[in-house]
N, C-alpha and C positions, 0 to 999 in steps of 0.2 A: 581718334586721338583725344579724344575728351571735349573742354571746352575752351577754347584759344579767344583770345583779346582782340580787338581789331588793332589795329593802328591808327587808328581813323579819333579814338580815346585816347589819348597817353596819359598814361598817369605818373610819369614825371619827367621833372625840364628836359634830360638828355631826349626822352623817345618827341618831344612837343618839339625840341630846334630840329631834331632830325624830321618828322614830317612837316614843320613850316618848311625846311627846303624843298621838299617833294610838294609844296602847295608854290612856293616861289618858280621852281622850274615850269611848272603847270602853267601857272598864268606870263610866263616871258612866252612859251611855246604857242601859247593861245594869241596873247599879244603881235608877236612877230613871226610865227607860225615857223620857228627855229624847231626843229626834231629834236625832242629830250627824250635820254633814258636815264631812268632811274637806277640803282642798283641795295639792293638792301641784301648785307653780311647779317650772317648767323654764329655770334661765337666762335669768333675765326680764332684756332691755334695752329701752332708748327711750332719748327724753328727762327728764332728770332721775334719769338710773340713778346706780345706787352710785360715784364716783369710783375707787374699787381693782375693780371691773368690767375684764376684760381688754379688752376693746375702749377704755375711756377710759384707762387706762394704760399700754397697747402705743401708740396714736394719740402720747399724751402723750412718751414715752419717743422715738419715729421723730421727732418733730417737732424736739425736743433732740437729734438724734442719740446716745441713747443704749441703750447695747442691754437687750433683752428678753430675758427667762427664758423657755424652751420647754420644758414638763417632758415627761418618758416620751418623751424625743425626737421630740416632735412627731405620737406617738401616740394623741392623743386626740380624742377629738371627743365636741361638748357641742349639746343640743337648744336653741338658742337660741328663748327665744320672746319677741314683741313687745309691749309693753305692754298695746296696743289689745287683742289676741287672751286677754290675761291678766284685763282688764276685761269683755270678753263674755263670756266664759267665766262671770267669777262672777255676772254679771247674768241669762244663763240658769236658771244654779241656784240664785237665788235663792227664787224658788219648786218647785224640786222637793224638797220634805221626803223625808228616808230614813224606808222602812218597814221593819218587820223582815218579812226574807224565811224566809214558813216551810220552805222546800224547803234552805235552809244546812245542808250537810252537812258538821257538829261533824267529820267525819273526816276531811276530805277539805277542810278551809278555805280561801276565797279571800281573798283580804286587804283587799277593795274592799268587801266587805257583810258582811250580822249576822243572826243569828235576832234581833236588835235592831235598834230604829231609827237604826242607824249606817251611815255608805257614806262613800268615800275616791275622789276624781276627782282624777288625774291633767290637769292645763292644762300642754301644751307643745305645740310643732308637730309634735312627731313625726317630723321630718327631721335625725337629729345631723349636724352640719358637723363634717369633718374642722378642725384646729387650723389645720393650713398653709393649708389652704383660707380659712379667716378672716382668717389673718396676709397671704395675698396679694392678699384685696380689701381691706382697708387699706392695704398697700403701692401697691396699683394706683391708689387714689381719691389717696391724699397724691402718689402720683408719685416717692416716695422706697424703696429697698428698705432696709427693719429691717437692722438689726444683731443677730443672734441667739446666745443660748446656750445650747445643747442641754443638758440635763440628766435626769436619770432623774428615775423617778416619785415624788412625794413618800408619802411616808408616810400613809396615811389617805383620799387621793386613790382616785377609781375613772377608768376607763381613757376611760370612755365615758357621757354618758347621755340617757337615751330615755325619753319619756315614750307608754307605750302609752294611747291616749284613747280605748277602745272603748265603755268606759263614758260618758264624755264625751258622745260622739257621738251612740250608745244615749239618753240620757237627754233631750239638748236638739236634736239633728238640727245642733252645732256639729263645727267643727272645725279648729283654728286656722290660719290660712293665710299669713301674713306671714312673707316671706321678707328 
């Protein structure tokens, strides 16, 4: 899949408050050895998604013939995942409580599990879609082509992202499929 980011780096406030709470859950589980799971969403759309959601205001924007922002020049691509696939996912795990795994090697840390009852699943599809690729099955479906503005990558933005599900998969025999 190329070269993916950890989490472990954020390079901006939203992905740093989202992993300080994956670092807070961590240390209450280690604390009071309460079982945390984590869950970390990928681009979740459907029905009844976010309205500033690129899909409902690129759609929104080609309909008014007005043009669209394309940041990193159209370099990006994001693991879209579908609501349903977002919903099974935590219906799976809802019954698999984290155990702490005595074989966690403190040296060598993975970011997913604990010598505590703490674990971290990744729900996304696992297939990032190129940007343009998104922008031209919209265009395709409206029948109209966008009006675009290329622009570089904003600030705090990452280029790309990918939700590895191995654990996911591993744990419930799921793995999200809706394209």
């Amino acid at each position: 899949m190329g070269q993916f980011q950890s989490v472990n780096h954020p390079v901006s406030l939203y992905a740093a408050t989202k992993k300080s709470n994956e670092l807070m859950a961590h240390t209450y589980s280690h604390l009071f050895n309460v079982p945390t799971t984590g869950l970390r969403f990928f681009t979740v759309y459907g029905p009844m998604g976010r309205p500033e959601m690129a899909y409902f205001s690129f759609t929104k924007k080609i309909l008014a013939g007005e043009t669209i922002q394309v940041f990193n020049n159209s370099e990006m691509m994001r693991d879209f995942t579908y609501i349903d696939d977002i919903v099974e996912g935590i219906v799976r795990l809802i019954d698999q409580q984290p155990k702490a795994n005595p074989d966690f090697d403190r040296e060598n840390p993975t970011a997913s599990g604990s010598y505590t009852p703490y674990k971290v699943y990744n729900i996304g599809n696992n297939q990032p879609v190129k940007l343009m690729d998104f922008i031209q099955t919209i265009e395709k479906h409206l029948g109209i082509e966008a009006k675009k503005e290329f622009l570089p990558m904003q600030p705090g933005d990452v280029k790309a992202t990918y939700a590895d599900i191995d654990d996911l998969t591993e744990a419930t025999g799921f793995k999200p499929s809706t394209c």
